[in-house]
C-alpha positions in Angstrom: 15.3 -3.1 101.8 17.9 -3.5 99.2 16.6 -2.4 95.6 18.5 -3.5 92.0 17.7 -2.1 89.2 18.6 -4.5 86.3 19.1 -3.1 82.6 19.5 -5.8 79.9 21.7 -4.3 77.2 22.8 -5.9 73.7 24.2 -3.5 71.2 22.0 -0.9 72.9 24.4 1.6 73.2 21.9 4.6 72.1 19.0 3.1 73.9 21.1 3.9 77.0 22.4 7.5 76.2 18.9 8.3 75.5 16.9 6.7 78.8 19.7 5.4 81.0 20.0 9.1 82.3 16.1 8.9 83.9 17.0 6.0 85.7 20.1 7.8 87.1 18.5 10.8 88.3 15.5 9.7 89.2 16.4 6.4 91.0 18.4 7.4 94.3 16.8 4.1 96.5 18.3 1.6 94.1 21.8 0.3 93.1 21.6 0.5 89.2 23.1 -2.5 86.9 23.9 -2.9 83.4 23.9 -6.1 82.6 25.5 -6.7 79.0 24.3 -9.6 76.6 28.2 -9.7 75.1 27.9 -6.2 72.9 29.8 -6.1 70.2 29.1 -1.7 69.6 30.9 0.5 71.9 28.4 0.1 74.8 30.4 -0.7 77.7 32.9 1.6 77.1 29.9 4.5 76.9 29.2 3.6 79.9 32.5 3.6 81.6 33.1 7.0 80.1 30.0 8.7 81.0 28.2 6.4 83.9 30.7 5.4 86.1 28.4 4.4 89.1 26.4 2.2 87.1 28.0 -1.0 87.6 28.6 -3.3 84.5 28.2 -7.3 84.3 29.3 -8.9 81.7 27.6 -11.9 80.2 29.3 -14.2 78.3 26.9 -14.8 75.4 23.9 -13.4 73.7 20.9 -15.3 75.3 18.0 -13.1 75.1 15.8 -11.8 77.7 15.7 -15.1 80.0 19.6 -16.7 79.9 20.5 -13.1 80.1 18.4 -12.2 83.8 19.4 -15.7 84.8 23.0 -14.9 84.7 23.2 -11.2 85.7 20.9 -12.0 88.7 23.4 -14.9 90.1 25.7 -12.1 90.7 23.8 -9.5 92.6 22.6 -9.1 96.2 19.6 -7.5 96.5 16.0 -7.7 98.3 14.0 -7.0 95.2 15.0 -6.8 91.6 13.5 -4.3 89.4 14.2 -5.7 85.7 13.8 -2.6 82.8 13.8 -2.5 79.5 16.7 -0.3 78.6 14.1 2.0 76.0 12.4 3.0 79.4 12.1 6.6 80.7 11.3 6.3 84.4 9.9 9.4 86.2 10.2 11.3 89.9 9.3 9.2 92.9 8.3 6.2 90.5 10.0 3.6 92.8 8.7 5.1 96.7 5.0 3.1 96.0 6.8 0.3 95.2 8.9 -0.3 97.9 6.3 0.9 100.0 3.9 -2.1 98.8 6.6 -4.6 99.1 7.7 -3.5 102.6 3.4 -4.0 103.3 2.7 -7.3 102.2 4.9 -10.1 102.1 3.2 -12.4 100.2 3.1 -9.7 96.8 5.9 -11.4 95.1 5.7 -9.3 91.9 4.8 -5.9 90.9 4.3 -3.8 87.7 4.0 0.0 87.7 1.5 2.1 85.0 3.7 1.5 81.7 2.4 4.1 79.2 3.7 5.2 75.5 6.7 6.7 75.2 5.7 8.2 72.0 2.4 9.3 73.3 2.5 9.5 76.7 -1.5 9.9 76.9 -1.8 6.2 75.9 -0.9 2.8 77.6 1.9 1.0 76.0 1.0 -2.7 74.3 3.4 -4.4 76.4 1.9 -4.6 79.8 -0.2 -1.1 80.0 -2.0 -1.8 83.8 -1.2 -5.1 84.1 -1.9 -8.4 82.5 -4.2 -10.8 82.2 -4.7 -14.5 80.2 -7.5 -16.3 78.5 -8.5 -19.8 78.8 -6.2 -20.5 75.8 -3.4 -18.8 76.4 -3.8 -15.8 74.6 -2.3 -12.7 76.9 -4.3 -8.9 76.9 -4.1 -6.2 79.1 -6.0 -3.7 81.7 -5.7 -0.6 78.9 -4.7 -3.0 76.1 -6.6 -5.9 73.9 -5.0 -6.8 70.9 -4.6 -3.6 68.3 -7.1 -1.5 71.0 -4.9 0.7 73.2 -7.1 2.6 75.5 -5.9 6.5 76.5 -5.1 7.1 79.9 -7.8 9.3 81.7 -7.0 8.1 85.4 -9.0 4.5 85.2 -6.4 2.5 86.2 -4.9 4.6 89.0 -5.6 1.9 91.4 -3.4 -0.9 93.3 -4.6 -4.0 92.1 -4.1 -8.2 92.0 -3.4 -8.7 88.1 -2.1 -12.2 86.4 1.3 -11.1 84.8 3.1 -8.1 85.3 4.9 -6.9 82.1 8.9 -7.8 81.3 9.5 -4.4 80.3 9.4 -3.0 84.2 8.7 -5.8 86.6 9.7 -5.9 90.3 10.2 -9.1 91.8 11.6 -10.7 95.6 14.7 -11.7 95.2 14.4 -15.3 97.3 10.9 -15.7 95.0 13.0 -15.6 91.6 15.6 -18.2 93.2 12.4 -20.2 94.3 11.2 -20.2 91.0 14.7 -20.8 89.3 14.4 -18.2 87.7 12.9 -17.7 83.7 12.5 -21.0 81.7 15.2 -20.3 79.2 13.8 -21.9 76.4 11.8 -19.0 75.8 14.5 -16.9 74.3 12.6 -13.8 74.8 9.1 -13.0 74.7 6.2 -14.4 77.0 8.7 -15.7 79.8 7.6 -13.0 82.2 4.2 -14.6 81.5 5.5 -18.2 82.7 7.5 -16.9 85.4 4.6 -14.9 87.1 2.4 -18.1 86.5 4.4 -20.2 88.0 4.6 -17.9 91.1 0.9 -17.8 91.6 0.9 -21.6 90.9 3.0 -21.4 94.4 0.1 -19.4 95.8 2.7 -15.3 95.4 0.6 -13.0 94.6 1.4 -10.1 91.8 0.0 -6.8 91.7 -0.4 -3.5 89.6 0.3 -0.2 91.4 -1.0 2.5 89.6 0.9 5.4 91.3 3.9 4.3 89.8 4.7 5.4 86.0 7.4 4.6 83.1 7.0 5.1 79.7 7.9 2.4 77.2 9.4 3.0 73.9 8.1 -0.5 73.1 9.6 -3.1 69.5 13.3 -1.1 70.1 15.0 -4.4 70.0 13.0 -6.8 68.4 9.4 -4.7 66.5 6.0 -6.1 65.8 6.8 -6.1 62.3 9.9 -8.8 62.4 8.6 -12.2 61.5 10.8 -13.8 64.3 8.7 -11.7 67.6 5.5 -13.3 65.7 7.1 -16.6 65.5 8.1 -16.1 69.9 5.1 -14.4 70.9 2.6 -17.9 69.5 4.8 -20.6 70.5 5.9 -19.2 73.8 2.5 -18.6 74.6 1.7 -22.8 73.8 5.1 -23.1 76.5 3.4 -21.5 79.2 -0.1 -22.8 78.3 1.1 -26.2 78.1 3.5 -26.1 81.2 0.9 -24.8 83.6 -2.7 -24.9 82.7 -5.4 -26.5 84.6 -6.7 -29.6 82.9 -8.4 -30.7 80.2 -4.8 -29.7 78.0 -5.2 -31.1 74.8 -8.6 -29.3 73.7 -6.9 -25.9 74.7 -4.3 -26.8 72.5 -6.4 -28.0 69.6 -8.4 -24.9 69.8 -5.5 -23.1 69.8 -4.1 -24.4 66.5 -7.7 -23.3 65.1 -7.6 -19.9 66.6 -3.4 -20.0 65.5 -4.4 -21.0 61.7 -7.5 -17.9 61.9 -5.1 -15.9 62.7 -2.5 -17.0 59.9 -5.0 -16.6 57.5 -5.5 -12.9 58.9 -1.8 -12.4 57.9 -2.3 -13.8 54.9 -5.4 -11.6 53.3 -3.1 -8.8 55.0 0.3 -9.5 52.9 2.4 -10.8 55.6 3.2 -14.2 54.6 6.1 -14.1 56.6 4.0 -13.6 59.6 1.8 -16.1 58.6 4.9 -18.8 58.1 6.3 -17.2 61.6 3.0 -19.2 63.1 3.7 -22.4 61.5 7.2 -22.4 62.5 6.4 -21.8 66.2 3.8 -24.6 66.5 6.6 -26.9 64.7 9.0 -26.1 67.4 6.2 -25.9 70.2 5.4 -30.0 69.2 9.2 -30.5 69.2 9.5 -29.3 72.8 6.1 -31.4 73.5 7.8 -34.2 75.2 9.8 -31.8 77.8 7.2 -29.2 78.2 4.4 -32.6 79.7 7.4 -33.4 81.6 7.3 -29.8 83.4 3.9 -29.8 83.7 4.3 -33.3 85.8 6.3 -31.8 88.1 3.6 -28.8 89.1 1.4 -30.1 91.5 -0.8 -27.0 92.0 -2.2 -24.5 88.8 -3.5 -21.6 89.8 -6.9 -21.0 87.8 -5.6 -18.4 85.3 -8.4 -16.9 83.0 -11.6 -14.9 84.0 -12.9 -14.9 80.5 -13.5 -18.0 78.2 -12.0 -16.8 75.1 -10.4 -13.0 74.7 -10.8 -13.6 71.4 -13.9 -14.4 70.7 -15.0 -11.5 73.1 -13.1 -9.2 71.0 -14.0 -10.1 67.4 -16.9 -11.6 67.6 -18.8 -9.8 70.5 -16.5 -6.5 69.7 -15.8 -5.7 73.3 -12.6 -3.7 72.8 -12.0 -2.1 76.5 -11.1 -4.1 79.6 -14.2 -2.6 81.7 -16.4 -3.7 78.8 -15.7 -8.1 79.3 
């Protein structure tokens, strides 16, 4: 089994002198890549200087997360495709259960290993922790993360495990299901496509999975932070793409309680000084209703919706019921 590990770079040069060595030493069953979002810092040549067997590809353009996978993928052969965040340090033997899992079942398209905080490595990480999950509106949360709750790690997700969405920080997937699934939906910039992409594979009946015995650690906001306007404005309309795109019917009242929940939640930003963030939300349901007319016209064209939510609303399990910790819903 042939094994890529993918690294999207764009002006990330100290990113990858600080974690790009982990994956090097630690990564001996996979060909490494570096695939480069046109740089304009002295990345590239870092890397020719002090990596030479990482191999380079160069993309022509700047197209976030998604254009950027698309076009590094097209040039590299490879059984499974391990896509990772370049502010991720990887540890010993973190790839064995992986491939191991693969080589087991065929039908586990995707996997995610345990992704905890770099910064403290006792805690999950917000972006992905043991594995995602999605609510009946769209809104994404986490086995060891719900919202602003980030549980400690004391062993409780140690398990192997079918999950909804694995995380697009470190996310193993087949390399014939990508080209079934053509890839991410570019329109997504970045943010949330990993989201789409795994839905999309369990709308075609793959299966993705959590493996616990695997571990990164996730630096987590190195290229775009929680506190930048424009991830607020990705995160809430990308979430209405892949809502809209591949929920099961009704639609429309998912989406209308979303605006509801959406405004709630610019009001939050509000009362909390972030007008920017609150504006961020308005912008992305603007641009969500200008892609409207394309997004039905996806939606058309998936015959099969895998159900996607065990809760009713993660929301109103959170805030208003106050159940903070995945074992608690």
């Amino acid at each position: 089994m042939k094994l890529a590990i993918v690294i999207l770079n764009w002006n990330g040069k100290n990113l990858l002198e600080q974690f790009l060595p982990s994956v090097v030493k630690y990564s001996k069953e996979a060909e490494i890549y570096v695939a480069d979002n046109a740089s304009t810092d002295d990345s590239l040549h870092f890397l020719e200087t002090h990596f030479p067997s990482v191999n380079i590809i160069k993309n022509s353009e700047n197209g976030g997360y998604a254009k950027g996978y698309n076009d590094a993928l097209k040039h590299i052969d490879a059984d499974i495709y391990c896509l990772l965040n370049s502010d991720i340090e990887v540890t010993k033997h973190w790839l064995m259960p992986v491939i191991e899992l693969f080589l087991k079942e065929p039908r586990t398209a995707i996997l995610q290993p345990k992704i905890l905080d770099f910064k403290n490595k006792t805690q999950f990480e917000y972006a992905g922790a043991a594995g995602g999950f999605i609510d009946k509106y769209g809104y994404p949360y986490c086995r060891g993360r719900i919202f602003e709750t980030i549980e400690p790690d004391l062993g409780q997700f140690n398990d192997t495990t079918e999950i909804f969405w694995a995380s697009g920080a470190c996310l193993f997937i087949r390399q014939d299901v990508f080209k079934t699934l053509n890839g991410f939906d570019e329109s997504f910039f970045a943010h949330m496509e990993e989201i789409d992409l795994c839905w999309r594979a369990k709308n075609c009946g793959y299966t993705v999975k959590y493996i616990g015995l695997s571990t990164v650690y996730h630096v987590g906001g190195a290229t775009l932070n929680n506190q930048n306007p424009k991830k607020t404005f990705l995160n809430f309309r990308n979430s209405l793409f892949a809502l809209t795109k591949n929920a099961t019917s009704p639609l429309f009242p998912k989406i209308l309680l979303r605006l509801v929940l959406d405004g709630i939640a610019g009001i939050k930003f509000v009362i909390q000084m972030k007008p920017k963030h609150a504006l961020a939300i308005i912008k992305g349901h603007f641009s969500f209703y200008s892609h409207l007319p394309r997004l039905l016209k996806l939606r058309k064209e998936i015959k099969n919706k895998a159900k996607y939510y065990n809760r009713t609303s993660i929301v109103f399990d959170y805030f208003v019921n106050r159940k903070k910790h995945f074992k608690s819903l």
